[in-house]
N, C-alpha and C positions, 0 to 999 in steps of 0.2 A: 426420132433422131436426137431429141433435146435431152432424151434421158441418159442414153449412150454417152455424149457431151456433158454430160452433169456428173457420171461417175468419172470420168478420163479428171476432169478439173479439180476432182475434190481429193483422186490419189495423188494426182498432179502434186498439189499443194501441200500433203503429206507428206511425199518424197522429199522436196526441197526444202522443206521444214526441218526434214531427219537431218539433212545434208549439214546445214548450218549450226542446230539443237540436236543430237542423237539421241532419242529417246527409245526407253524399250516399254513395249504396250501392250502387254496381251490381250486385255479386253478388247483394244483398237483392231490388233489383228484379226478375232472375233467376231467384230462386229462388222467386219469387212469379209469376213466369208460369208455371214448370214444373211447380207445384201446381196451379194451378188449370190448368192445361191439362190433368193428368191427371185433376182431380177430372172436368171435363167429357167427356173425350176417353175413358176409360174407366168412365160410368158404362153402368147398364145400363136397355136399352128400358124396361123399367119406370117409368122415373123420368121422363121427358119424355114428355107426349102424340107431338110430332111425329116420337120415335124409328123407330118401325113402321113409319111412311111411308117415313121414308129408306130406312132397311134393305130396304123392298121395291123401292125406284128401285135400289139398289147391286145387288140382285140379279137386278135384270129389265135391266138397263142396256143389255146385247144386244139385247135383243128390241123397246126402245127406240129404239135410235139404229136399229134394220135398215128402218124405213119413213121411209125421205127425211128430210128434213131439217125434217120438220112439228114432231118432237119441242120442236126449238126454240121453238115457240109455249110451251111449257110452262115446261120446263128453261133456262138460261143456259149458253151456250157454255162459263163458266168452270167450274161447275159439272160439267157432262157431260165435257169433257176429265180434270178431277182424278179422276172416278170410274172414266174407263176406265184411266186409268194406273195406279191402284193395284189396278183391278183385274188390269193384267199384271204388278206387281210382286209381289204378295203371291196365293199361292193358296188359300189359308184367311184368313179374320179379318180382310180389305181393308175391312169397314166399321168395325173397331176403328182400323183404321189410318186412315182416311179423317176418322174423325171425332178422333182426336188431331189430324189433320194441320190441319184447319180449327180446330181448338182452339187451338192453337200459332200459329197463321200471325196469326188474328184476333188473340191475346192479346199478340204480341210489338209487333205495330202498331200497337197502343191505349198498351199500356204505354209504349212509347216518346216516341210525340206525348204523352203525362200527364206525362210525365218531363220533356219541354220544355215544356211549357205552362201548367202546375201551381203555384202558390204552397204549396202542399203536397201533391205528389204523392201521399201516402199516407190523404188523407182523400179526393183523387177516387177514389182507388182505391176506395174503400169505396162514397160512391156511386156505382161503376162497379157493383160488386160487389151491392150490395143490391137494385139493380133492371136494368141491363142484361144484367149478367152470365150472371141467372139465366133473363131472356127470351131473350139470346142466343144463347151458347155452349153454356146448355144446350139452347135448346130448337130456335130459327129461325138455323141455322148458315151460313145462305146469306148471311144478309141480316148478320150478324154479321162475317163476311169485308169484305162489300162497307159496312162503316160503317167499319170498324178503315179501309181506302185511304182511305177520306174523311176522316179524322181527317189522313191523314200529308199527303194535299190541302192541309188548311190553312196547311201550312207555308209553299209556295210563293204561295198565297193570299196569305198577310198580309205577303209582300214582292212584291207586285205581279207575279210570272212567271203571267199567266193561261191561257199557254199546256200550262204543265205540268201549272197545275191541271183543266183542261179535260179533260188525257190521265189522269187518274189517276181522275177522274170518270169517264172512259170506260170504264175498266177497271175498277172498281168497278160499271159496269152489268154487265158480265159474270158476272157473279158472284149480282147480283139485279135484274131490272131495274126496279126502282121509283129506283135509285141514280140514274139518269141526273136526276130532279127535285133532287138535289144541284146540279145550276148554278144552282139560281134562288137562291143567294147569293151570284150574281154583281151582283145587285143591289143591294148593301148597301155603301154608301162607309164604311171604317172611319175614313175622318179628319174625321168628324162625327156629333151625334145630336140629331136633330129631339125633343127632350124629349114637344112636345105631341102628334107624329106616331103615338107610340110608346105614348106614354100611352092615347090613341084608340085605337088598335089593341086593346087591353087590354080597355079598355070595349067598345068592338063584337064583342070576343070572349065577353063574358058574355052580351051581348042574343043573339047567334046561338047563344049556347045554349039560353036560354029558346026560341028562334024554333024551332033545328032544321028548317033549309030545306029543301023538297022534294026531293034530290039524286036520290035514287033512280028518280025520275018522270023525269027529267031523261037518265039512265043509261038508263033501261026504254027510250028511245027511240032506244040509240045501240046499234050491232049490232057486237059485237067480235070475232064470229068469225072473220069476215076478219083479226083482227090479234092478239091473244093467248087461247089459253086462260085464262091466268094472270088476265088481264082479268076474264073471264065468272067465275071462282072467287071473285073478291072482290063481285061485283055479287050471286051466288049466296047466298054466307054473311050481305050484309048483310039481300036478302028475307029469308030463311028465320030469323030472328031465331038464327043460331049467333052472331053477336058482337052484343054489346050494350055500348053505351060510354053512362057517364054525365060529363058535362062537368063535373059540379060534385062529383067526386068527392074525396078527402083528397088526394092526392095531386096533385092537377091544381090545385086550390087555392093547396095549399103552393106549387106553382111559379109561379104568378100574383102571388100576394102576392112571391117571393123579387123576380120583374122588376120589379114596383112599388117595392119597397124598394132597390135597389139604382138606380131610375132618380132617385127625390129625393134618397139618402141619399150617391151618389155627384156631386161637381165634375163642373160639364162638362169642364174640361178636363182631369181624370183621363182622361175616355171618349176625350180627343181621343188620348193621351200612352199609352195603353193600348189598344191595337187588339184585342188579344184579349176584353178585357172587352167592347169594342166590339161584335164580331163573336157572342161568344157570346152576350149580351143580342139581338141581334136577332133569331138563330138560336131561340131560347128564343120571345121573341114571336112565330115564323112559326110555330111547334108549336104554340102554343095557340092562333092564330089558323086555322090550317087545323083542327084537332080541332074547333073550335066550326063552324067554316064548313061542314063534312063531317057534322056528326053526325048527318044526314040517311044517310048509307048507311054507317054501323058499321065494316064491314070498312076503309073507305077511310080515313075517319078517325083508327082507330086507327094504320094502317100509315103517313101521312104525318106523324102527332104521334110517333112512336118515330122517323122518321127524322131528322129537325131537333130532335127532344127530346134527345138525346144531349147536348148540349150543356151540358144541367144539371147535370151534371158535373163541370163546369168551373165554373160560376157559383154554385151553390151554395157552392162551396170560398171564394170571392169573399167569401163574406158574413166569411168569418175577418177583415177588413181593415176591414170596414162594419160591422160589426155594435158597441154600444157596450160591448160587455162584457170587452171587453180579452182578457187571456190566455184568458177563460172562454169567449169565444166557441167553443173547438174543442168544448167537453163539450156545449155545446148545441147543434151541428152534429154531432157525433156521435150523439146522441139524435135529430136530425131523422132522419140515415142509417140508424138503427135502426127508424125508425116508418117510412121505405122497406122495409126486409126484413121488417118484420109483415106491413105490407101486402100484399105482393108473397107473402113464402114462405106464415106463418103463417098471418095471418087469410083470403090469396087462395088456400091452398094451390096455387102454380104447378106445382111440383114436387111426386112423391111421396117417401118417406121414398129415402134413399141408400144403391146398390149398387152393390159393381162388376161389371161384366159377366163372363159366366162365358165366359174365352176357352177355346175345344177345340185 
């Protein structure tokens, strides 16, 4: 736990550093992905529930890909190719290496798109840190890949090339294929914001959570074996009460209230003059709006609120600029980003205590 708490503090302290002193650091940034790519990349099975599983795809991967191409239903093209290649490069320890490599690959993507997009790079980082970080890299490294491509998506996004964004969304399915519902913010004009649209949106995300609509009645009648496994595994966990999502939870709160505050507190034509704030505020409302709309089948919910919730991120950071407390704002954004990693590490324990893997 001490180690978790020793990175939180030390981006902590860069953050509010930037805030006061704005320095630009590339080695810094650097040398912050090479940490935490090792922290993640060689910790050990112990520490993530979903480590085990992996380790046993990397070492059955043969015996996998040997019955046609059914695997696919399961696994991602991008995924099965990275594992067979490290498995011909390396003859021992390809899943130490496989899982640095997805460490690395994710962190360098993210860290970059933060780097451009960021009004202080070093306090997203923290909320990267305190809550995707840990769901991520450390634990669901697929889907962790295929968010870091969507992140770097947004670039040509928010200069109108929809083509390229389209391909990098595509490439991003590869990797997990829930990515591909990444277009549906092909929807979202950033050189406008319907105030009351958005506002609604909000409020009908609180009633659908009281409702909690029948989804799964809905799902029981749709047969997916014809088309993913992967499908049947989310419909599986949400019967079987293994995921259980509460809507009105601390954390889901706090980001409700941060879209509300930022959609009075901010000019419209900030929003119009600011695409990015644009983009991530909506991004933000599609997460809590599908979380509540899904919370009818758990699994499903969760996994499309983490993908469009990324964004929080970024908008969080936002509140440095909105918020009335002037320079103070970063110490009370840094306190929000801390009661992310209680939630998430301490009080949720996500993770178990930190080791590193014992390489032979």
């Amino acid at each position: 736990m001490l180690v978790y708490i020793t990175y939180f503090i030390f981006i902590a302290i860069l953050a509010i550093q930037y805030e006061f002193t704005p320095f630009k650091n590339n080695y810094l940034l650097f040398s912050i992905i090479i940490l935490l790519s090792l922290l993640a990349g060689l910790r050990d099975p112990s520490v993530s529930k979903d480590y085990l599983n992996y380790q046993y795809v990397f070492n059955n991967m043969n015996e996998i890909t040997s019955d046609g191409y059914y695997y696919l239903l399961a696994f991602e093209p991008g995924f099965v190719g990275i594992v067979v290649v490290f498995r011909k490069l390396f003859e021992v320890n390809y899943g130490v290496a496989i899982m640095l490599f997805y460490a690395l690959a994710s962190l360098s993507l993210k860290v970059f798109t933060i780097n451009r997009f960021s009004i202080n790079p070093y306090l997203t980082l923290l909320y990267y840190f305190s809550y995707f970080f840990l769901l991520h890299e450390m634990t669901q490294i697929r889907i962790a890949l295929a968010s870091g491509i969507f992140l770097i998506s947004l670039i040509p996004f928010l200069k109108g090339k929809w083509l390229t964004f389209i391909g990098l969304v595509i490439l991003a399915t590869c990797f997990h294929y829930s990515a591909i519902f990444f277009l549906l913010i092909l929807i979202f004009d950033t050189n406008k914001l319907n105030r009351n649209l958005y506002i609604s949106i909000l409020i009908l995300s609180l009633i659908l959570g009281f409702l909690k609509l029948p989804v799964l009645d809905l799902l029981g009648n749709f047969d997916a074996s014809g088309f993913s496994t992967k499908l049947n595994t989310y419909i599986e966990l949400s019967e079987n009460g293994s995921v259980v999502v509460n809507i009105f939870n601390s954390l889901n709160i706090l980001n409700i209230l941060c879209c509300f505050y930022l959609i009075f507190a901010v000019k419209k034509e900030d929003f119009i003059k600011d695409k990015r704030l644009n983009l991530f505020l909506k991004c933000n409302i599609l997460s809590i709006f599908l979380f509540s709309l899904l919370s009818g089948a758990p699994a499903f919910a969760m996994r499309f609120n983490q993908l469009f919730g990324i964004a929080q991120i970024f908008l969080f950071t936002y509140l440095l600029k909105y918020l009335p407390f002037k320079r103070f704002n970063i110490f009370i954004l840094v306190l929000v980003a801390g009661f992310f990693f209680y939630v998430m590490e301490i009080y949720g324990g996500l993770l178990e205590p930190y080791k590193i893997i014992n390489i032979k």
